[in-house]
N, C-alpha and C positions, 0 to 999 in steps of 0.2 A: 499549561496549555488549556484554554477555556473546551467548554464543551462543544461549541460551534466551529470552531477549529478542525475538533477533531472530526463533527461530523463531514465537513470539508473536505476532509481527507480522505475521509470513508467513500463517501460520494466519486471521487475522483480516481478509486482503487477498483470499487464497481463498474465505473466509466469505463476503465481498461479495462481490467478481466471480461469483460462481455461487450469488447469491440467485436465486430463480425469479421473485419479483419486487421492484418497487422499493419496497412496502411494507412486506415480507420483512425486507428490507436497511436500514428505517429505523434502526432501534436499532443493528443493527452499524458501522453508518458513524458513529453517533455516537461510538461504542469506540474506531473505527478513529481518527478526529479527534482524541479527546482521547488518546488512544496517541501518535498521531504528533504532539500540540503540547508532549505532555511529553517525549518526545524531541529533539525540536528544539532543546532549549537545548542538549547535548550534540553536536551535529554542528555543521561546517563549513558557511557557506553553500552552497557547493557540494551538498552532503547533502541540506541540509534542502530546497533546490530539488528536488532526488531524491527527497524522500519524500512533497514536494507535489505533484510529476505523480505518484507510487503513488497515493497515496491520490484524486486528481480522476479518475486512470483507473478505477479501481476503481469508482468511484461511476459513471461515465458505461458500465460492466459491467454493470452491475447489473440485474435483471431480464430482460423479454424486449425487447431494444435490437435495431437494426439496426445491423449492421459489431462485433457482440460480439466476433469473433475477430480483429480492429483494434484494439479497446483492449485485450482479452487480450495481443496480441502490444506492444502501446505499454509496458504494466506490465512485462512477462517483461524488457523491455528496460532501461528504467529501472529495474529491481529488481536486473538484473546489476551493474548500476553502483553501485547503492547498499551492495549486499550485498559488493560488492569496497570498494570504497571504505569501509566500518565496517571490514573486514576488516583489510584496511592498516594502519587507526589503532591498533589492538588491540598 
């Protein structure tokens, strides 16, 4: 996965998490989904487990949620791992 890619991805994870709401955020989660399904054949189980908690954090972000800065912090974390781990593979 090139680095532009990833930042793509990144961009589009931020997109969601700081929709203002979850209506907002319908159309980018579906981006965000089929981003991350066509990805997925390219990574590792391990990854793609990685990229399914981003992407369900992201979505449980979304809008005006209680404990937002809990899945902010859930994604930040599983994004390090993800982002090292594409890294690696490169």
């Amino acid at each position: 996965m090139d680095k532009n890619t990833l930042e793509k991805l990144r961009e589009l994870v931020d997109a969601v998490m700081y929709a203002p709401t979850k209506k907002d955020a319908k159309n980018l989660i579906r981006r965000l989904e089929f981003m991350a399904s066509y990805m997925k054949s390219d990574l590792d189980g391990y990854l793609s487990g990685k990229l399914s908690e981003i992407v369900s954090y992201a979505k449980e972000a979304s809008g005006q949620v209680r404990n937002k800065e809990h899945w902010i912090s859930n994604i930040e974390r599983s994004w390090y791992v993800f982002e090292n781990g594409v890294k690696d593979k490169q």
